[in-house]
Steps between C-alpha positions, in 0.01 A plus 500: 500500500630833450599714783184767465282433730154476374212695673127511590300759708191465621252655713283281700277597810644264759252341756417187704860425640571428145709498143527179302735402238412183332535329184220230554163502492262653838492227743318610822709267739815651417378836632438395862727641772594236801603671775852457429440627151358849678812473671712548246307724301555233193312155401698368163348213293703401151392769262300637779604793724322729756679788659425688759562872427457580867315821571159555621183543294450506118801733337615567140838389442767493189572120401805538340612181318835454357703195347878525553776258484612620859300647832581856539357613920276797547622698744212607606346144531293496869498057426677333225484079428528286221306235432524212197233551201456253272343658147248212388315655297573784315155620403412484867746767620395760730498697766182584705328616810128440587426770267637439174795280302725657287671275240882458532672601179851415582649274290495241741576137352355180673779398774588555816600876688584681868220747520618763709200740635558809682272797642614804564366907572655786326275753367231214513481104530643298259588112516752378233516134381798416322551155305843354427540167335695224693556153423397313832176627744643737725443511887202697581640752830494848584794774405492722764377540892183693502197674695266221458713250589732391216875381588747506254558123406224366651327252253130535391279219508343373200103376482221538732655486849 
């Protein structure tokens, strides 16, 4: 891949605890929080992921998407984690809250890749959710020691739990 990173924006009112990526199909179970899942602020499925953007009530938020053949920090990031997405399928791409899905128009190819998804305040919200390829499934874990809980290293459970 070359070394531009390609970009997406998108606006999205944010609401319910929530902002799925997913390159599968709805499925109703895979959007259940255990209480370890609330924990965390994340419940990850293959293809599948729920985030937690963190703050209070519904909000509008930039989604800024971006595939890159390295992660690059924000350093203005409040939580940062990465978290392995598996494209599936292609023509199921997209990124969502209750509201409304958005389709995802990077040229993402069927595979395996270390989401990393981070929220942060400047001016206003914004989460990012950067994609870089990897061979193997990376370990889901948080990148940095936060408000809500988050210590750097510590891993991130994967299902319903």
């Amino acid at each position: 891949m070359d070394s531009t990173p390609v970009t997406q924006e998108v606006d999205m009112i944010l609401s319910h605890h929530q902002l799925q990526v997913r390159s599968r199909d709805f499925n109703e179970d895979f959007c259940q929080w255990g209480d370890i899942n609330v924990a965390q602020g994340v419940i990850l499925h293959p293809g599948y992921i729920t985030l937690d953007p963190l703050l209070e009530d519904t909000f509008g938020a930039c989604v800024k998407l971006s595939l890159r053949d390295q992660f690059q920090e924000d350093g203005l990031a409040q939580r940062r984690l990465v978290v392995p997405f598996e494209v599936m399928e292609r023509d199921r791409l997209e990124v969502l809250s209750v509201q409304k899905s958005f389709p995802i128009e990077l040229p993402l190819e069927n595979g395996n890749y270390a989401l990393y998804f981070e929220i942060a305040v400047d001016k206003e919200v914004y989460c990012r959710l950067t994609f870089v390829a990897t061979e193997e499934r990376i370990q889901p874990k948080f990148l940095m020691n936060d408000d809500w809980g988050a210590i750097e290293d510590q891993l991130i459970v994967e299902g319903y739990r």
